[in-house]
C-alpha positions as CSV (number, residue, x, y, z in Angstrom):
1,X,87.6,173.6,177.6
2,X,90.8,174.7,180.1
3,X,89.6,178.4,181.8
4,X,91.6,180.6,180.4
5,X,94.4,182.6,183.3
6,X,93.9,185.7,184.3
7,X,96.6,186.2,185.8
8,X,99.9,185.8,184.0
9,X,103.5,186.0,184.1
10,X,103.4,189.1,181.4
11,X,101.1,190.5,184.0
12,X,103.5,190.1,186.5
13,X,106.2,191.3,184.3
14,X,104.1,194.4,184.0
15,X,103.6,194.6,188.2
16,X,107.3,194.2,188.6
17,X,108.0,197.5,186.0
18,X,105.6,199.3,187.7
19,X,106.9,199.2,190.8
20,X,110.5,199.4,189.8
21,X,109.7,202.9,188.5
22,X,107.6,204.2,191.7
23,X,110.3,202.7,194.0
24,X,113.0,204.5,191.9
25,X,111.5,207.6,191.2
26,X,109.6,208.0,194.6
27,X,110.9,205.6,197.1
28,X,109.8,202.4,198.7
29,X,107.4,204.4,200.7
30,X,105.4,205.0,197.8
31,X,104.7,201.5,196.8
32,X,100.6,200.8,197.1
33,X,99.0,197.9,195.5
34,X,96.2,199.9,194.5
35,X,98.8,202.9,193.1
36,X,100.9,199.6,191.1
37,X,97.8,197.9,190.2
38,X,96.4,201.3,188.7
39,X,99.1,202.3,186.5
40,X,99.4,198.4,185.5
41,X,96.0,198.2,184.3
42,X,94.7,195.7,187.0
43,X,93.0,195.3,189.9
44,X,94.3,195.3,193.5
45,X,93.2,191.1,193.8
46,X,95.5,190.5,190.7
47,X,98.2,192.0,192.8
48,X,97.4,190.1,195.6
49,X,96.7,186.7,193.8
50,X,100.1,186.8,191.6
51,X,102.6,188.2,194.4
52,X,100.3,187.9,197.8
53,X,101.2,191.1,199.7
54,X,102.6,194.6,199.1
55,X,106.1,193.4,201.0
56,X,106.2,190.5,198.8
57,X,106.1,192.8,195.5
58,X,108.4,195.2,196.4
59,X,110.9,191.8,197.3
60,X,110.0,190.8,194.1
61,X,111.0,193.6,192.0
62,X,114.5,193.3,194.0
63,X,115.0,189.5,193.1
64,X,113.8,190.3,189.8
65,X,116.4,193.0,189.1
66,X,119.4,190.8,190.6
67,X,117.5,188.2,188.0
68,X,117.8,189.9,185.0
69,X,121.4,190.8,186.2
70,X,122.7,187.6,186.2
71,X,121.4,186.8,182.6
72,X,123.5,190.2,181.6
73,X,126.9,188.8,183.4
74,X,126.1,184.9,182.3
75,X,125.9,185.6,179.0
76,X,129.7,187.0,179.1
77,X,130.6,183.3,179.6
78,X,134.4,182.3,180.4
79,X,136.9,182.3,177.8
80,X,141.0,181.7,178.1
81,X,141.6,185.7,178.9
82,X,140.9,186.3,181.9
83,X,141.6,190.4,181.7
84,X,139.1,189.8,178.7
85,X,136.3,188.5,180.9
86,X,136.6,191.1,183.2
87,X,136.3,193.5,180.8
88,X,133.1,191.9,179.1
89,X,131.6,191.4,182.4
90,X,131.8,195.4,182.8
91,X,130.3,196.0,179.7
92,X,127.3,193.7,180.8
93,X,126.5,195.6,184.1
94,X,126.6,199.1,182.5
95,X,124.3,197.0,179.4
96,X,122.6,196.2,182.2
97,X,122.3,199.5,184.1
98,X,121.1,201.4,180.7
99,X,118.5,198.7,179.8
100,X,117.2,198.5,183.5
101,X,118.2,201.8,185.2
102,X,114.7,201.8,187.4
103,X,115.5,198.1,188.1
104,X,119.5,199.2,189.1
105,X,118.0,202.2,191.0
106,X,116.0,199.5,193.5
107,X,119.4,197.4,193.7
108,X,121.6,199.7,194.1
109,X,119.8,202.8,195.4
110,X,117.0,202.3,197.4
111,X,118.7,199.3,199.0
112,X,115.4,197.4,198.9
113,X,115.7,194.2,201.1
114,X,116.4,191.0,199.8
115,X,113.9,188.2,200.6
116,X,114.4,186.3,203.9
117,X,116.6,183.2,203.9
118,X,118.5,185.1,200.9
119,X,122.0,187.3,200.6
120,X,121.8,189.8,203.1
121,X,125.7,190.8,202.1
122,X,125.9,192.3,198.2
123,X,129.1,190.2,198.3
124,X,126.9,187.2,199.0
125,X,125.1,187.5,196.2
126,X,125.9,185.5,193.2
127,X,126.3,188.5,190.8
128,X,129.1,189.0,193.1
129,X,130.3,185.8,192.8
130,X,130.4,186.4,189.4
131,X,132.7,189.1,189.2
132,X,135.1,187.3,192.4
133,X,136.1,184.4,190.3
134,X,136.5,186.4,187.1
135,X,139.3,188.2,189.2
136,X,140.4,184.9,191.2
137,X,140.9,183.7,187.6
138,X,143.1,186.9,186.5
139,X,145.2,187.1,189.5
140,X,145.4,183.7,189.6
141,X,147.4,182.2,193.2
142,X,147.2,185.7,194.8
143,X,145.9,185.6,198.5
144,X,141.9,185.8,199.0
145,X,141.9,189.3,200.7
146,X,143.7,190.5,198.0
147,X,141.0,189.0,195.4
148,X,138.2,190.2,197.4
149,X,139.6,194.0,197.4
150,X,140.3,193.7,193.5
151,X,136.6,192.5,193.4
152,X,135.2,195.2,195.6
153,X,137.4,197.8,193.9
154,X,136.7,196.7,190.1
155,X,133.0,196.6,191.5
156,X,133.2,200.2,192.8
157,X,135.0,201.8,189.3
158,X,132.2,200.0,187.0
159,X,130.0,201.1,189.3
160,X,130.6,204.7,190.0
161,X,131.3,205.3,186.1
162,X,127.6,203.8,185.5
163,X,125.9,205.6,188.0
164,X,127.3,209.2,186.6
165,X,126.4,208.2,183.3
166,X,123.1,207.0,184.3
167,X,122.8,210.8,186.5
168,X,123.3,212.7,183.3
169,X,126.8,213.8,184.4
170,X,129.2,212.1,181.7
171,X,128.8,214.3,178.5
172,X,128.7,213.3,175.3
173,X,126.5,210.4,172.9
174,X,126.2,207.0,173.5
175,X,129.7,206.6,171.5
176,X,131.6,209.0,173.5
177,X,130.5,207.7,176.7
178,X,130.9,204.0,176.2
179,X,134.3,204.9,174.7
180,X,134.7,206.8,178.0
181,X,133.9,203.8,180.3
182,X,135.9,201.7,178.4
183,X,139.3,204.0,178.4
184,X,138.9,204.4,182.2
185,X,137.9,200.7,183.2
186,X,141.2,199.9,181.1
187,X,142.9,202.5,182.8
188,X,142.2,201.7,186.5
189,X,141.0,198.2,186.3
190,X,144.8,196.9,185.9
191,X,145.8,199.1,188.8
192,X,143.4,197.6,191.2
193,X,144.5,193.7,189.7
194,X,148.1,194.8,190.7
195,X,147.5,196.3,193.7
């Protein structure tokens, strides 16, 4: 009869949300395997034998938050709108941001370093990529640097809007403030296309 695991991928799950949360609430700083291991319910070894080091967790939790990311944007998928994709996509990172906010907070926030060998740019990263040929595709013809600043202003609106909904600072309920983000992503979203 097989021995059953100890260690599992729902028990690195847990790790993962663990230390998202410390990271975002308290900083990087803050990260012990004994502190994560504690609040997960497990020991320190279980730390060690499913991630191998304290760096190598807190790496982890950043590649896992860029990883549930890209399910959120690949699930918009490509249709024959452009403007429509675009649109979808910034639904999916504020879906994403609401769902995940201690795993945005590492991204985004705490600027926890990728892995080595990885992105070391955020507009190396695939997510990015994402979001670059959505626009490519909408201004279809129009001169790279002019993509790239559509992307990295499109990028910055989506963004800033999530972030001061995630800080408490957009009023309203859920309805009002995904009606919000919507009118002023439609709103400004063109402008930066055009520009």
């Amino acid at each position: 009869m097989a021995r059953p695991r100890l260690h599992d991928d729902a028990l690195r799950t847990r790790l993962l949300e663990v230390t998202s949360q410390v990271i975002s609430s308290d900083g990087e700083s803050a990260v012990t395997v004994r502190k994560v291991a504690a609040a997960a319910g497990t020991s320190a070894s279980a730390v060690y034998a499913l991630l191998g080091s304290r760096e190598a967790l807190v790496e982890a939790v950043s590649d896992e938050g860029f990883r549930r990311f890209a399910e959120h944007l690949a699930a918009v998928g490509q249709s024959d709108d452009p403007a429509a994709d675009l649109r979808a996509l910034g639904g999916a990172y504020r879906r994403f941001a609401l769902a995940d906010p201690h795993f945005y907070r590492v991204m985004f926030y705490r600027a926890v370093s990728p892995a080595p060998g990885g992105p070391t740019s955020a507009i190396e990263r695939p997510t990015f990529r994402v979001l670059h040929d959505a626009v490519a595709r909408a201004v279809h013809g129009a001169p790279p640097e002019h993509v790239l600043s559509a992307a990295v202003g499109l990028w910055g609106l989506v963004h800033g809007l999530v972030s001061l909904e995630l800080a408490g600072l957009l009023p309203g309920d859920e309805h009002e403030r995904a009606a919000a983000f919507e009118h002023a992503a439609g709103r400004v979203g063109p402008a930066l296309l055009g520009g």
